[in-house]
C-alpha positions in Angstrom: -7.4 -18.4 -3.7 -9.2 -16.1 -5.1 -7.4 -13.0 -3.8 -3.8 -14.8 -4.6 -5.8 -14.7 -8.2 -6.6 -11.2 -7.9 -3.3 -10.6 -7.2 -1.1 -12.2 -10.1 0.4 -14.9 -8.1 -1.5 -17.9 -9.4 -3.6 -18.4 -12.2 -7.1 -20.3 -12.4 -8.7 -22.5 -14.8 -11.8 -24.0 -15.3 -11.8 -27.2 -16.7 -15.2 -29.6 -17.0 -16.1 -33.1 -16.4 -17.1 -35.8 -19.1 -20.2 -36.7 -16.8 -21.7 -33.0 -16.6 -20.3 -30.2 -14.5 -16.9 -28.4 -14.2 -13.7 -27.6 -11.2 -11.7 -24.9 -10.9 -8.0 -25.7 -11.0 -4.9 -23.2 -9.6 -1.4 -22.7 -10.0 1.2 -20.8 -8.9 3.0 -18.6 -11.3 6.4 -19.2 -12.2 8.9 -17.3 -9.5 10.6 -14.8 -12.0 7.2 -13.7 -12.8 6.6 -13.6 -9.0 9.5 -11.4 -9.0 9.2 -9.1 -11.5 5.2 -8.5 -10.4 6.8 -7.9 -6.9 9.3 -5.6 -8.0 6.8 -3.6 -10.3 4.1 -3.7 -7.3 6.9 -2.3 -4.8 8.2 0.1 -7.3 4.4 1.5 -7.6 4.1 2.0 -3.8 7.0 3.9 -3.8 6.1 6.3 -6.3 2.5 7.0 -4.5 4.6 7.0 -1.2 6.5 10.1 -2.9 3.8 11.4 -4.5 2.1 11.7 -1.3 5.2 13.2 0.4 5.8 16.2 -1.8 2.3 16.9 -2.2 2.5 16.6 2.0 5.7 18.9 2.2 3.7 21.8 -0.4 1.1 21.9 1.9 3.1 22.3 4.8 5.3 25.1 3.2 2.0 26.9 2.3 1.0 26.4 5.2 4.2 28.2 7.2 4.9 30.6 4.8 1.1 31.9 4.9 2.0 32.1 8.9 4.7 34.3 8.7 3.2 36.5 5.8 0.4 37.8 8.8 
């Protein structure tokens, strides 16, 4: 539960007892939130997936054209 916590999909509370002591109660966000969360998480993977591909094709041109400089 925790890592669904972590995570944004449900939400945790901590409620305590008349007698002494406390719980921890969960629930589940509602699903446009759900969506939107997804949505922003997927967008954010793309990015770094991009990121990571131009950084990988710079490299790689650097790497060539340094080749056929010798």
């Amino acid at each position: 539960m925790q890592k669904l916590v972590g995570l944004g999909i449900c939400a945790k509370e901590t409620k305590t007892l008349k007698e002494g002591g406390y719980y921890h109660a969960y629930s589940g966000i509602d699903i446009e939130s759900f969506k939107m969360e997804t949505e922003k998480r997927v967008k954010e993977l793309e990015d770094s997936f991009h990121r990571l591909l131009k950084k990988f094709e710079e490299d790689i041109g650097k790497v060539i054209s340094s080749f056929y400089q010798r």
